[in-house]
N, CA, C and O atoms as a Tripos MOL2 file, in Angstrom:
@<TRIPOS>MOLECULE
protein
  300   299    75     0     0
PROTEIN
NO_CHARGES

@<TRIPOS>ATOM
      1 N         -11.0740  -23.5710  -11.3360 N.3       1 UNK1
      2 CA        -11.6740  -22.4660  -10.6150 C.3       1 UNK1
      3 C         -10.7180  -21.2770  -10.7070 C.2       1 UNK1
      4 O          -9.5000  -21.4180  -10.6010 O.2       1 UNK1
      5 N         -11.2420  -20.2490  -10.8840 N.am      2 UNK2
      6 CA        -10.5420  -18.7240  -11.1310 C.3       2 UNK2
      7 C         -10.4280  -17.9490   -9.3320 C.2       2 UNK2
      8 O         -11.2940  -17.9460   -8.4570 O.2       2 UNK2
      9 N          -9.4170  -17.5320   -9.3120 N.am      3 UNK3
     10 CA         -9.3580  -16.7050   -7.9310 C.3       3 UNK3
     11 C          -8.7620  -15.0890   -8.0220 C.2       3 UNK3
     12 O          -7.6900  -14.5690   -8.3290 O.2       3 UNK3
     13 N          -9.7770  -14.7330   -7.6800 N.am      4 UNK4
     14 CA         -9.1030  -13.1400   -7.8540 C.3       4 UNK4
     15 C          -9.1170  -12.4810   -6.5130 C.2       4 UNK4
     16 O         -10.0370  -12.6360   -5.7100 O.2       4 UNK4
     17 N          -7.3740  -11.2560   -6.1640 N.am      5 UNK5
     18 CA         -7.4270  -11.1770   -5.3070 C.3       5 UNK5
     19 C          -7.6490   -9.9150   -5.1240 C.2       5 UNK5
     20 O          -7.5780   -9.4480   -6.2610 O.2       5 UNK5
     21 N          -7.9190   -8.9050   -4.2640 N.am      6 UNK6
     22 CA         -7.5710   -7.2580   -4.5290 C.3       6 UNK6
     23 C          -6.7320   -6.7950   -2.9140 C.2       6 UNK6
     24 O          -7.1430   -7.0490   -1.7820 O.2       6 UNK6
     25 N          -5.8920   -6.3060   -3.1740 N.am      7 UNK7
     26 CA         -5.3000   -5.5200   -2.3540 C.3       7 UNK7
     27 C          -6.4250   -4.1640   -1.5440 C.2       7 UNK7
     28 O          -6.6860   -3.1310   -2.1620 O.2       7 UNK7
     29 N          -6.8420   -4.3740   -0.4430 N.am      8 UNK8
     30 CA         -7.6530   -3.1400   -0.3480 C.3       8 UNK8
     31 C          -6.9830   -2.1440    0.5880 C.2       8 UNK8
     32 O          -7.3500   -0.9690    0.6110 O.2       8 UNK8
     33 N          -6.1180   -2.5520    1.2700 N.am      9 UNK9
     34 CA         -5.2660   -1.4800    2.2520 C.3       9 UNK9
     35 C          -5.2930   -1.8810    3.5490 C.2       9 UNK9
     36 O          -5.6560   -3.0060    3.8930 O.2       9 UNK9
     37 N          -4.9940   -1.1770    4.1590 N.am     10 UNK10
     38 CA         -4.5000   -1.4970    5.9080 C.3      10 UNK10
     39 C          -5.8430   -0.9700    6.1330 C.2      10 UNK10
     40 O          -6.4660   -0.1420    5.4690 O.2      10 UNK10
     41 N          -6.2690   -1.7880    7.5040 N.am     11 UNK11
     42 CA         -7.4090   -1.4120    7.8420 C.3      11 UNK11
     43 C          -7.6630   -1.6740    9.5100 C.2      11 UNK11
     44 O          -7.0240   -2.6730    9.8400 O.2      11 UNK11
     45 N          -8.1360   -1.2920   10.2480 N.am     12 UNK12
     46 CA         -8.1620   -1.1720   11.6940 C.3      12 UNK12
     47 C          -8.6540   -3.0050   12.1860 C.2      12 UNK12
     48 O          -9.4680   -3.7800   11.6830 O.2      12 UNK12
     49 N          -7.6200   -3.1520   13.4870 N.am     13 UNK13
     50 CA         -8.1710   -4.9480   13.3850 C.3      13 UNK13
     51 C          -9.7270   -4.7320   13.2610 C.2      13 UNK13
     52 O         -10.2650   -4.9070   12.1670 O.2      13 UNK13
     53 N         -10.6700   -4.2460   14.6870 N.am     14 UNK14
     54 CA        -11.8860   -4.6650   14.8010 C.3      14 UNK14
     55 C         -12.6180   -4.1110   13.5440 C.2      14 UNK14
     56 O         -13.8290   -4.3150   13.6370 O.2      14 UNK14
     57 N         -12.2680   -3.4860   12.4200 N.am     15 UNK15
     58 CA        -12.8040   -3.1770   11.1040 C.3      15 UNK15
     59 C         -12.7520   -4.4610   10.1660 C.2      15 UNK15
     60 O         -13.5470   -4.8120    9.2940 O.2      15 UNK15
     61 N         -11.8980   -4.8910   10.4870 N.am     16 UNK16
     62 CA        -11.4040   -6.4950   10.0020 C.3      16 UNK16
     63 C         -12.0720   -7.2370   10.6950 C.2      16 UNK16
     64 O         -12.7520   -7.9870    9.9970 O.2      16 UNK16
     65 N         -12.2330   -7.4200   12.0170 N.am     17 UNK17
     66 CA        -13.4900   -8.6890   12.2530 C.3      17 UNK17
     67 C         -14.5000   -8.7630   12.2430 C.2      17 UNK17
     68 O         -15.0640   -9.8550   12.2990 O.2      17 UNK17
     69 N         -15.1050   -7.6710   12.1720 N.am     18 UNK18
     70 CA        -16.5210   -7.0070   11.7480 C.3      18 UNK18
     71 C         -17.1100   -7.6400   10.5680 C.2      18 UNK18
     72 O         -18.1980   -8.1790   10.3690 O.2      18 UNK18
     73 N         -15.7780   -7.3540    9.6300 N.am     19 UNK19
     74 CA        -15.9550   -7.9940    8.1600 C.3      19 UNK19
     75 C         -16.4090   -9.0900    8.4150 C.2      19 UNK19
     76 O         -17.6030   -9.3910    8.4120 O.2      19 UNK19
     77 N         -15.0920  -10.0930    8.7660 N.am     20 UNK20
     78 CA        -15.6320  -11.4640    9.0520 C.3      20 UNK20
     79 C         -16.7500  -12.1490    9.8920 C.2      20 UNK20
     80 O         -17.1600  -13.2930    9.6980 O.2      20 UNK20
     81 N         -16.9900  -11.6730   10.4240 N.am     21 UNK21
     82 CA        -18.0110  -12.0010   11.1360 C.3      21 UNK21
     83 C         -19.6660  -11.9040   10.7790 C.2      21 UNK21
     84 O         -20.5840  -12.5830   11.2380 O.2      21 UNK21
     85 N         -19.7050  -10.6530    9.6520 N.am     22 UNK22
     86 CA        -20.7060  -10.5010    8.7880 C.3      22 UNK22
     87 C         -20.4030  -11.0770    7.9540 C.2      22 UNK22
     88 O         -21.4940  -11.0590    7.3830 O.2      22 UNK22
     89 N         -19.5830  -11.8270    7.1020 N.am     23 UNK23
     90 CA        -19.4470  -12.9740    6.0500 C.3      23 UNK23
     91 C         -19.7510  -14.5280    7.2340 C.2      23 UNK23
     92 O         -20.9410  -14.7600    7.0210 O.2      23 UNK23
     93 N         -19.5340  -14.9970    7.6960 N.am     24 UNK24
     94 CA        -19.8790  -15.9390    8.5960 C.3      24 UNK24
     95 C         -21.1830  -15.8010    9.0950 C.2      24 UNK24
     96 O         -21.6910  -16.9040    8.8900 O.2      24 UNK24
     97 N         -21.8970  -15.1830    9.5560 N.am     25 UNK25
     98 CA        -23.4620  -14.8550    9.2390 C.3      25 UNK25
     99 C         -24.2430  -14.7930    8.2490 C.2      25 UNK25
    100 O         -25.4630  -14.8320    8.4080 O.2      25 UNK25
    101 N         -23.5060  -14.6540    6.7040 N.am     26 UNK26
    102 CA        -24.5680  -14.6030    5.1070 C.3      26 UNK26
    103 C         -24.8840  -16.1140    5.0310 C.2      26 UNK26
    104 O         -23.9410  -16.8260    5.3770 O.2      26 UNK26
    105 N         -25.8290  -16.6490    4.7130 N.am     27 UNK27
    106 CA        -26.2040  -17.6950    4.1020 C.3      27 UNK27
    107 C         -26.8820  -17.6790    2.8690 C.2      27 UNK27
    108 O         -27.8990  -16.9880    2.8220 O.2      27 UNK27
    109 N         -26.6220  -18.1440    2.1070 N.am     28 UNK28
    110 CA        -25.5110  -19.1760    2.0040 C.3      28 UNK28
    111 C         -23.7790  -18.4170    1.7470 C.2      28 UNK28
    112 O         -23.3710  -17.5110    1.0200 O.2      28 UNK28
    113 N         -23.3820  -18.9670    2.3530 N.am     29 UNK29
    114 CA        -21.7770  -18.1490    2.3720 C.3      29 UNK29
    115 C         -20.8050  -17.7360    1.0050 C.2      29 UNK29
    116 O         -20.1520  -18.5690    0.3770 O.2      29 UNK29
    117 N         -20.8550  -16.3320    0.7020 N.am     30 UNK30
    118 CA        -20.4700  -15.9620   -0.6430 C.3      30 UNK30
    119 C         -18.6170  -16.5400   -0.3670 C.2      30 UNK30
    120 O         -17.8990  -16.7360    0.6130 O.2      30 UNK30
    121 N         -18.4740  -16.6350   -1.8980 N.am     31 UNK31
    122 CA        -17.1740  -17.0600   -2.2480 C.3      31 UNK31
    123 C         -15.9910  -16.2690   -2.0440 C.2      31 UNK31
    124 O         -14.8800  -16.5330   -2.5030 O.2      31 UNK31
    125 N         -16.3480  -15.1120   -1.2050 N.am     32 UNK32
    126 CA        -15.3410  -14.0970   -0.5940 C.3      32 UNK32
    127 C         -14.8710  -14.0580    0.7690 C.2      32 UNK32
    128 O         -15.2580  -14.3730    1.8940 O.2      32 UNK32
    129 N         -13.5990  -13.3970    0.0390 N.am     33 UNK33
    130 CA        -13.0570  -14.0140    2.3790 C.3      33 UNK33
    131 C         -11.9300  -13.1020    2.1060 C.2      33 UNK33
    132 O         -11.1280  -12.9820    1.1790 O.2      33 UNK33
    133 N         -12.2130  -12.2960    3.6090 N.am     34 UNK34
    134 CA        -11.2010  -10.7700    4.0570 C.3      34 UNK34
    135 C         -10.0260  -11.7740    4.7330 C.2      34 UNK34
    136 O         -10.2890  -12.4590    5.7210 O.2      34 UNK34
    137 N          -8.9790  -11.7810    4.2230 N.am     35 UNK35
    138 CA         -7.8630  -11.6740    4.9250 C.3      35 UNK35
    139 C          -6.7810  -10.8670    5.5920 C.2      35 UNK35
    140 O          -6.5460   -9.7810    5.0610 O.2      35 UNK35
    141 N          -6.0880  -11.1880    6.6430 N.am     36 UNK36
    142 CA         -5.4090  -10.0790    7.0340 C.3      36 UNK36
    143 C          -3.6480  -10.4640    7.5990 C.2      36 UNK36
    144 O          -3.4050  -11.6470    7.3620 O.2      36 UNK36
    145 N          -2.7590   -9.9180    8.0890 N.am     37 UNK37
    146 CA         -1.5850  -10.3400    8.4620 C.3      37 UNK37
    147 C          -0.8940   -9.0080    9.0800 C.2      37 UNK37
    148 O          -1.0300   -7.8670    8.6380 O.2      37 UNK37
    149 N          -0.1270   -9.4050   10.1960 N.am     38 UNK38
    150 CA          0.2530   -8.4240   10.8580 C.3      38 UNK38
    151 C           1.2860   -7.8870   10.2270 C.2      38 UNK38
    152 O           1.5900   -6.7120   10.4370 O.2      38 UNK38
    153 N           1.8240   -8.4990    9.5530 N.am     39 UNK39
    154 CA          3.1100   -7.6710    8.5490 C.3      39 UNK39
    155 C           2.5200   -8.1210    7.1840 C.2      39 UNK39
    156 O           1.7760   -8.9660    6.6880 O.2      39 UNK39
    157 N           3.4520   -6.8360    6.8090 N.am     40 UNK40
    158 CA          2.9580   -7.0200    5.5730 C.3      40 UNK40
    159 C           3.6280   -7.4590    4.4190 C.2      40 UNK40
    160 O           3.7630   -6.6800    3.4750 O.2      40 UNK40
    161 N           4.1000   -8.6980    4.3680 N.am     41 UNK41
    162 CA          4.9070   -9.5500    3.3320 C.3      41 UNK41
    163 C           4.2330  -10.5250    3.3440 C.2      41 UNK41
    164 O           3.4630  -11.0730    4.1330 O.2      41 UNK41
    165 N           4.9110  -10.8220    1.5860 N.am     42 UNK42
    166 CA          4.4370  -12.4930    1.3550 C.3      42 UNK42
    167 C           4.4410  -13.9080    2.0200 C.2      42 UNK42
    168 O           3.5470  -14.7220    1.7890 O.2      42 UNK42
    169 N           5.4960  -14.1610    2.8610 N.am     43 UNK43
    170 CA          4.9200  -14.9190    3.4090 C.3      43 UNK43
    171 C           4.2400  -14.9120    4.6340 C.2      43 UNK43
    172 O           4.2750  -15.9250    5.3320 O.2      43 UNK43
    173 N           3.5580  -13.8050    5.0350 N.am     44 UNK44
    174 CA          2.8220  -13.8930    5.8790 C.3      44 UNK44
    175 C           1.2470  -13.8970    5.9170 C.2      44 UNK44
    176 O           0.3530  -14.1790    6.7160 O.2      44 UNK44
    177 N           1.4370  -13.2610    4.1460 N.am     45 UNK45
    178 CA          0.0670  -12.9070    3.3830 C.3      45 UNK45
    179 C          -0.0820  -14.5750    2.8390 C.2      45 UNK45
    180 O          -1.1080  -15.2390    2.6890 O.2      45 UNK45
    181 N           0.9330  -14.8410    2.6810 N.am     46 UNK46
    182 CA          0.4870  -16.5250    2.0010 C.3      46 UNK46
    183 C           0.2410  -17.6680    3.4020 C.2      46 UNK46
    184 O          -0.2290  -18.7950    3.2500 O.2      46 UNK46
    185 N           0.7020  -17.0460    4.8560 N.am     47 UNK47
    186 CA          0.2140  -18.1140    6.0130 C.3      47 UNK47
    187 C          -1.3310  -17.6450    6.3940 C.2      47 UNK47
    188 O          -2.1210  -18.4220    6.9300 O.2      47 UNK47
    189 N          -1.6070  -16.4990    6.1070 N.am     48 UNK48
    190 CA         -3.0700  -16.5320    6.3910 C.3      48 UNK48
    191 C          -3.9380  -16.8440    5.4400 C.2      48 UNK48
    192 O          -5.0830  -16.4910    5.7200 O.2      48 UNK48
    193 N          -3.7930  -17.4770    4.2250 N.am     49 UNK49
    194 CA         -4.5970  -17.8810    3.6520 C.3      49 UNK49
    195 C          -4.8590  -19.4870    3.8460 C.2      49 UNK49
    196 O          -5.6720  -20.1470    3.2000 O.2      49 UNK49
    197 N          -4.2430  -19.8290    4.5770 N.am     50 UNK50
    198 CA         -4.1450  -21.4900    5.0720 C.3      50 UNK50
    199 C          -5.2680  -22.0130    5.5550 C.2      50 UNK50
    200 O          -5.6540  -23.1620    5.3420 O.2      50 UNK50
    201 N          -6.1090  -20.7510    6.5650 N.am     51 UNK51
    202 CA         -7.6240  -21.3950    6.8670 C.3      51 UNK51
    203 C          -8.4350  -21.5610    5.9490 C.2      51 UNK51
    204 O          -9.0850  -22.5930    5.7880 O.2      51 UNK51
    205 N          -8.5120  -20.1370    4.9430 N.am     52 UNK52
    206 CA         -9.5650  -20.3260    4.0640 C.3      52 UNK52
    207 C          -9.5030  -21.1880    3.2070 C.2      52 UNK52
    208 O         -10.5110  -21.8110    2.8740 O.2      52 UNK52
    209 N          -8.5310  -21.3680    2.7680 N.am     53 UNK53
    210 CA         -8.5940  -22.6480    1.3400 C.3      53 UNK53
    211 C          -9.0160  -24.0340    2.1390 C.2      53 UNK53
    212 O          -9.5190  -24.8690    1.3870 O.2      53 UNK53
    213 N          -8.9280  -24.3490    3.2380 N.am     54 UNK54
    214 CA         -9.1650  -25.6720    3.7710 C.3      54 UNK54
    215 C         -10.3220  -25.4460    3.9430 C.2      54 UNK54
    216 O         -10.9850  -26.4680    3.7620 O.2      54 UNK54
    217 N         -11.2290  -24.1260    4.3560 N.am     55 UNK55
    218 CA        -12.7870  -23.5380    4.7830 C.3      55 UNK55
    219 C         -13.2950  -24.2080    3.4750 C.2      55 UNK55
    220 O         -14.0180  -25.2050    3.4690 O.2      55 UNK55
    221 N         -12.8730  -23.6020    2.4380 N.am     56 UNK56
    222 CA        -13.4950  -23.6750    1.1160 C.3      56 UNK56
    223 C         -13.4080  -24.8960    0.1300 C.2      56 UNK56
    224 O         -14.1660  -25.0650   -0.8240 O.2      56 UNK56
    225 N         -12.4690  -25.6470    0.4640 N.am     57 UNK57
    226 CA        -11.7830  -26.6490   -0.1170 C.3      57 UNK57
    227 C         -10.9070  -26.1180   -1.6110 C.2      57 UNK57
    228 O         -10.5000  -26.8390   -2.5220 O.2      57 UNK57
    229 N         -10.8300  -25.0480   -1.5160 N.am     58 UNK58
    230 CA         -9.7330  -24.4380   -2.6400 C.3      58 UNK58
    231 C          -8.4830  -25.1330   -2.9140 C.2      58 UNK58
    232 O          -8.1450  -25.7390   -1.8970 O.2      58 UNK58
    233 N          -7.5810  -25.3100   -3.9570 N.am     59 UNK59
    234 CA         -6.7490  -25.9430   -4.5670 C.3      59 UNK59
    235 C          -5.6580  -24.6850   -4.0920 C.2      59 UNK59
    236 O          -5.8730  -23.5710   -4.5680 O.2      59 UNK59
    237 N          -4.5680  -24.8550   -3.2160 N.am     60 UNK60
    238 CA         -3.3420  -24.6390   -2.1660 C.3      60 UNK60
    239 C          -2.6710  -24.1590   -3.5480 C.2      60 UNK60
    240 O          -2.7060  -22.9310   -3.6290 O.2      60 UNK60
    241 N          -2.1380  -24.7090   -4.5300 N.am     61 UNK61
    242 CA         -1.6230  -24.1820   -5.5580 C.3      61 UNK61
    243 C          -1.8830  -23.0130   -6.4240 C.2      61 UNK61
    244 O          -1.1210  -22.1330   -6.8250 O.2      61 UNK61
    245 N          -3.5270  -23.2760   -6.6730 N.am     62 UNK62
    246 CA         -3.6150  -22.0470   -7.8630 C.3      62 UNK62
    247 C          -4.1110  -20.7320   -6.7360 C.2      62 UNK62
    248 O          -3.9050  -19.5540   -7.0270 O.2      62 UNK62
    249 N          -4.6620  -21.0790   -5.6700 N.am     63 UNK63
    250 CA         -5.0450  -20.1140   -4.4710 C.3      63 UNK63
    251 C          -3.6690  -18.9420   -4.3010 C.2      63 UNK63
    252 O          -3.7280  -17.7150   -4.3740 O.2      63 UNK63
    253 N          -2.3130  -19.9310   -4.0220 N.am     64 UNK64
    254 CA         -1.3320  -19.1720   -3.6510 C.3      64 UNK64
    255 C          -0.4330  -18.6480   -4.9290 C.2      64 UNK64
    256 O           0.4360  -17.8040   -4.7090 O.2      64 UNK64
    257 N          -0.6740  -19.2240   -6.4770 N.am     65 UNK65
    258 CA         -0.0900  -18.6770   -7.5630 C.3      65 UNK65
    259 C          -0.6760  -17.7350   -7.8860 C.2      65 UNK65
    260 O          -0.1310  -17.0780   -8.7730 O.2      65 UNK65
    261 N          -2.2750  -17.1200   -7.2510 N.am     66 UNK66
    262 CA         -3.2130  -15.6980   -8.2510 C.3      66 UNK66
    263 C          -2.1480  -15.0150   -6.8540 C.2      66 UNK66
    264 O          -1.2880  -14.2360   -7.2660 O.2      66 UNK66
    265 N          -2.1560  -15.2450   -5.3350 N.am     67 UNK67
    266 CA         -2.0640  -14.3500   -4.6620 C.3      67 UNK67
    267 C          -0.0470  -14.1650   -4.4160 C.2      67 UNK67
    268 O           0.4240  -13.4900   -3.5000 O.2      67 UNK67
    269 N           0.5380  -14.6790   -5.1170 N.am     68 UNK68
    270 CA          2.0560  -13.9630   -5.6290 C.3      68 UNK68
    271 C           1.9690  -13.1870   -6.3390 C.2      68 UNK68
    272 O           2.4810  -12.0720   -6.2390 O.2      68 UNK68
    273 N           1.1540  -13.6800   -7.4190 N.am     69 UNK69
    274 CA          1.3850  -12.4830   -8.8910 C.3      69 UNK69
    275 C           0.1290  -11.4500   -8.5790 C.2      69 UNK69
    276 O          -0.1670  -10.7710   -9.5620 O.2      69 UNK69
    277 N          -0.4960  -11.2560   -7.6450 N.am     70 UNK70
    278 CA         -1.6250  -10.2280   -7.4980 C.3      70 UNK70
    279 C          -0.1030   -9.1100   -6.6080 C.2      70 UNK70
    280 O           0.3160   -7.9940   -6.9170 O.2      70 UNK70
    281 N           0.2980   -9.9920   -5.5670 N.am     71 UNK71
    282 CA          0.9090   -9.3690   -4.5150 C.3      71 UNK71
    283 C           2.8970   -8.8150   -5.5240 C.2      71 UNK71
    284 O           3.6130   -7.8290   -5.3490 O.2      71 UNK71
    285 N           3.0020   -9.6270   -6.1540 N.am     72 UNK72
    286 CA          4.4320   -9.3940   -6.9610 C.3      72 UNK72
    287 C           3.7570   -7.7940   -7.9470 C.2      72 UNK72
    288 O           4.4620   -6.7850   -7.9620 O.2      72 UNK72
    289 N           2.6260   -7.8080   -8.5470 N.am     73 UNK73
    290 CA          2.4690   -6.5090   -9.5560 C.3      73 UNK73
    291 C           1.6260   -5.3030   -8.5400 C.2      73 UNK73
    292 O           1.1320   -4.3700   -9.1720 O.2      73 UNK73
    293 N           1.4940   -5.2920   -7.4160 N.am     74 UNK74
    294 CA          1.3220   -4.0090   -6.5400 C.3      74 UNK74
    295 C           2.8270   -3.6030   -4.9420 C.2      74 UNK74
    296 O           2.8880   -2.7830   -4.0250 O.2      74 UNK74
    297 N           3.7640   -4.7810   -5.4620 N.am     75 UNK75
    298 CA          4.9720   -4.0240   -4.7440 C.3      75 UNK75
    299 C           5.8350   -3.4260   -5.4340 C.2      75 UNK75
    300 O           6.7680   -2.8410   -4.8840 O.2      75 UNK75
@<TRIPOS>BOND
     1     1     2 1
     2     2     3 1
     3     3     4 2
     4     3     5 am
     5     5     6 1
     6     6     7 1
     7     7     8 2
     8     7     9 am
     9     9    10 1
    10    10    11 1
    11    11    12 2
    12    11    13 am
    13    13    14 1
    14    14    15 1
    15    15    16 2
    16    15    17 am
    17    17    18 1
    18    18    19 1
    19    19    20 2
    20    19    21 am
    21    21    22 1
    22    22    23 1
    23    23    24 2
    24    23    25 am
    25    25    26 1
    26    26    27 1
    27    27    28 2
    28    27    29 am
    29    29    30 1
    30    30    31 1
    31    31    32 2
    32    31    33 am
    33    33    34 1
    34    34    35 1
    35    35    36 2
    36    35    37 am
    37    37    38 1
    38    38    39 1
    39    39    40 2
    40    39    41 am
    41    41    42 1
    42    42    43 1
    43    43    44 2
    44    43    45 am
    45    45    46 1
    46    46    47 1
    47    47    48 2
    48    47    49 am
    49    49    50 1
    50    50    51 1
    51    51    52 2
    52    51    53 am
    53    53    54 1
    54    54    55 1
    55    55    56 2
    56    55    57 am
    57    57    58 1
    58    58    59 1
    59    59    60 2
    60    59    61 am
    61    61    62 1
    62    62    63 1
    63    63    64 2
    64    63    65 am
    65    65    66 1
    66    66    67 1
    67    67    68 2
    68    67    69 am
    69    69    70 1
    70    70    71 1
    71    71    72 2
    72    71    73 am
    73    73    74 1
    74    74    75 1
    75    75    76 2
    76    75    77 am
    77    77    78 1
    78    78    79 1
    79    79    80 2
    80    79    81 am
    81    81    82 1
    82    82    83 1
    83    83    84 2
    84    83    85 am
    85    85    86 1
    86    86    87 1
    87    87    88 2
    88    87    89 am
    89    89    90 1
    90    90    91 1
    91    91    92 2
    92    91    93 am
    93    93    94 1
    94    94    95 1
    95    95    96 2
    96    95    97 am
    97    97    98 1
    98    98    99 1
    99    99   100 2
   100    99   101 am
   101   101   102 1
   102   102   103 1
   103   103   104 2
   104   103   105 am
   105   105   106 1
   106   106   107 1
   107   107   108 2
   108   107   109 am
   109   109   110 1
   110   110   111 1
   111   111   112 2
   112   111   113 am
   113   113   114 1
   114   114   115 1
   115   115   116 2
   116   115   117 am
   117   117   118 1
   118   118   119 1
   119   119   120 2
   120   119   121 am
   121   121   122 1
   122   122   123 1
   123   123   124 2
   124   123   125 am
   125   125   126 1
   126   126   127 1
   127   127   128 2
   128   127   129 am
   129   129   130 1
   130   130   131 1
   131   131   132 2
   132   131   133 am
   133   133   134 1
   134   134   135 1
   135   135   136 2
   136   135   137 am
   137   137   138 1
   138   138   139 1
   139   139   140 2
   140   139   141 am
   141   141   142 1
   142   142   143 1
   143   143   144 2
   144   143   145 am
   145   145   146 1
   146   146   147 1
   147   147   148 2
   148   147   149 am
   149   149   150 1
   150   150   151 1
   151   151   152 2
   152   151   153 am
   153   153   154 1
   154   154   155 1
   155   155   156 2
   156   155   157 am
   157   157   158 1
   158   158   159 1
   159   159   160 2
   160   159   161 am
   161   161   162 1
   162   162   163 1
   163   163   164 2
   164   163   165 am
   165   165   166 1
   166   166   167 1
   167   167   168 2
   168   167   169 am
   169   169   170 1
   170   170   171 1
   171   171   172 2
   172   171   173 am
   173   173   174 1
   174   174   175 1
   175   175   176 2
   176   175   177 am
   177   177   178 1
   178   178   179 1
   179   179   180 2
   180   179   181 am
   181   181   182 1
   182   182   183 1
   183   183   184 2
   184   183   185 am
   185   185   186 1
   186   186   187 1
   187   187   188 2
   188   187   189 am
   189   189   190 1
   190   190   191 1
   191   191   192 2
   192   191   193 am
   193   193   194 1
   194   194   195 1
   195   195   196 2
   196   195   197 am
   197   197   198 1
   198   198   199 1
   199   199   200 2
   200   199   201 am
   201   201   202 1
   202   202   203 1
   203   203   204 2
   204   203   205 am
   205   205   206 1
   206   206   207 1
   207   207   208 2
   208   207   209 am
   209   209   210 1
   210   210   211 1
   211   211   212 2
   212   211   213 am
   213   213   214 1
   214   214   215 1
   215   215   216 2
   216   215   217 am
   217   217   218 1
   218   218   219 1
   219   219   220 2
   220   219   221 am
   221   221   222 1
   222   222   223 1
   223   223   224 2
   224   223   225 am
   225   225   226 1
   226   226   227 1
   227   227   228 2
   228   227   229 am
   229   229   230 1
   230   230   231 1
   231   231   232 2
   232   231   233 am
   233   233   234 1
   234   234   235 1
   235   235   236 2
   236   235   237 am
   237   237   238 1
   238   238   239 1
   239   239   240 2
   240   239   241 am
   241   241   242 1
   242   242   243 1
   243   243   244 2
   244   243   245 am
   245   245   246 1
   246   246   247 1
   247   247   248 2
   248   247   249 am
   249   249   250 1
   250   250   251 1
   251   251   252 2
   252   251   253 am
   253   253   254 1
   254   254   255 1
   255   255   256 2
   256   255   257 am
   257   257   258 1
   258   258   259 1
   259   259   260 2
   260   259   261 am
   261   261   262 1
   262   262   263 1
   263   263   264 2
   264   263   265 am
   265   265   266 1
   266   266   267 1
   267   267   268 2
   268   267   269 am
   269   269   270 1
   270   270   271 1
   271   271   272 2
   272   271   273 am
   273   273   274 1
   274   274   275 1
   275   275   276 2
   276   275   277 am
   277   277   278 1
   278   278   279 1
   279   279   280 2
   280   279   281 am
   281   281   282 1
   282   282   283 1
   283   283   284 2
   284   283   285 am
   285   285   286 1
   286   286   287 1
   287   287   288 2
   288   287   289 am
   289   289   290 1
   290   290   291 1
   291   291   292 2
   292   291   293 am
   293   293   294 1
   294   294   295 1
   295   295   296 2
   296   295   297 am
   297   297   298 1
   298   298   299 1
   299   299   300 2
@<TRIPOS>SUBSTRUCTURE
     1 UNK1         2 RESIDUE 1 A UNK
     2 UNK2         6 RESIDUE 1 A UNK
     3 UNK3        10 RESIDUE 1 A UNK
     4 UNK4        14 RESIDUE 1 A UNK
     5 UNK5        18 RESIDUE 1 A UNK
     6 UNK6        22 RESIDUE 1 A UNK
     7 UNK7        26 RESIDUE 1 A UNK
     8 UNK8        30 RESIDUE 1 A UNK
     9 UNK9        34 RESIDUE 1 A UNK
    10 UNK10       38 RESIDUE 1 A UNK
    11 UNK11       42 RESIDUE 1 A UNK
    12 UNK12       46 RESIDUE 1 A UNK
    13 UNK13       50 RESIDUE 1 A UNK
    14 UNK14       54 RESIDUE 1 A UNK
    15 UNK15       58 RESIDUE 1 A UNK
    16 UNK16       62 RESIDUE 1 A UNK
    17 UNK17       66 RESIDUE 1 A UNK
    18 UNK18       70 RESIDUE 1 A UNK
    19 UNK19       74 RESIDUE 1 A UNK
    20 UNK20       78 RESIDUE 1 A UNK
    21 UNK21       82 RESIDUE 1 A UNK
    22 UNK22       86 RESIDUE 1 A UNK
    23 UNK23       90 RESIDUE 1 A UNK
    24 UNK24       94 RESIDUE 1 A UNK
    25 UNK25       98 RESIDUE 1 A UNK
    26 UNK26      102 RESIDUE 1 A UNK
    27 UNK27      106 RESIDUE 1 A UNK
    28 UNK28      110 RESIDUE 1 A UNK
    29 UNK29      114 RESIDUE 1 A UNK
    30 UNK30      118 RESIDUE 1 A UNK
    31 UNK31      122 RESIDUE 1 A UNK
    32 UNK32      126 RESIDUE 1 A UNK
    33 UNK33      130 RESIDUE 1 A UNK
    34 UNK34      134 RESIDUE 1 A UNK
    35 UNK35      138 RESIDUE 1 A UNK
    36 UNK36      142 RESIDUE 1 A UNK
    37 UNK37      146 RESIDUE 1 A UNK
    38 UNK38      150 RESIDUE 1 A UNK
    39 UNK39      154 RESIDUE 1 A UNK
    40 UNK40      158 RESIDUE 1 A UNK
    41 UNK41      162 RESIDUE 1 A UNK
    42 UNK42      166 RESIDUE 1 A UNK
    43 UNK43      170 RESIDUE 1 A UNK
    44 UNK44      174 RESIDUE 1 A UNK
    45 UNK45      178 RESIDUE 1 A UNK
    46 UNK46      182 RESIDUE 1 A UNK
    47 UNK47      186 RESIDUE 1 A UNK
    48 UNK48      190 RESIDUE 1 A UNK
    49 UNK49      194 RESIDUE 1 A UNK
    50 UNK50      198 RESIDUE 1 A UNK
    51 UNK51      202 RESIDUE 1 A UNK
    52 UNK52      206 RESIDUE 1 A UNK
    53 UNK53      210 RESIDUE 1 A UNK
    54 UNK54      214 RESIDUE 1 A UNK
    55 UNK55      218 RESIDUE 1 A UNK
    56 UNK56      222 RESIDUE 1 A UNK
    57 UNK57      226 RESIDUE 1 A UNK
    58 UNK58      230 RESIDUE 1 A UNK
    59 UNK59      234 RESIDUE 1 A UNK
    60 UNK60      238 RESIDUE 1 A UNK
    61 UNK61      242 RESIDUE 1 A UNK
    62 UNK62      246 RESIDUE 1 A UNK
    63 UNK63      250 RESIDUE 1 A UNK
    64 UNK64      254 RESIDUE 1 A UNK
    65 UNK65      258 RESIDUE 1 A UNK
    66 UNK66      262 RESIDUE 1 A UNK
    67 UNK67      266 RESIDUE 1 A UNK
    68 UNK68      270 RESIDUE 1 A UNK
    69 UNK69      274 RESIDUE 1 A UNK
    70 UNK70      278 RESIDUE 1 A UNK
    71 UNK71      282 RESIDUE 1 A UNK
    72 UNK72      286 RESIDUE 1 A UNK
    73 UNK73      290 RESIDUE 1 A UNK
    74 UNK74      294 RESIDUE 1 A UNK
    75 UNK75      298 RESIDUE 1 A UNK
């Protein structure tokens, strides 16, 4: 399975749960998921991805190897 990530910017929390909350309402549930972290480093960007890959049953390895090298070539 391929995972692509995009950096979209800082964004206001309740703009952020809005998101989620309208992805948790689509059925059937698209293969996209807003993440967020109160700071903004890697490992904090790599502890919030801990729900979704278990949501999705995503592979912990290649999930967190697209989102180093997405996050290593925009710092």
């Amino acid at each position: 399975m391929d995972y692509t990530f995009e950096i979209v910017g800082v964004s206001p929390m309740l703009h952020f749960f809005h998101e989620q909350q309208q992805l948790i309402e689509r059925s059937p549930a698209p293969p996209v998921e807003y993440i967020g972290s109160f700071q903004c480093t890697l490992d904090a960007t790599l502890e919030s991805i801990e729900p979704v890959i278990w949501r999705h049953d995503w592979s912990w390895n290649d999930t967190a190897l697209t989102l180093i090298i997405k996050y290593n070539n925009n710092t």
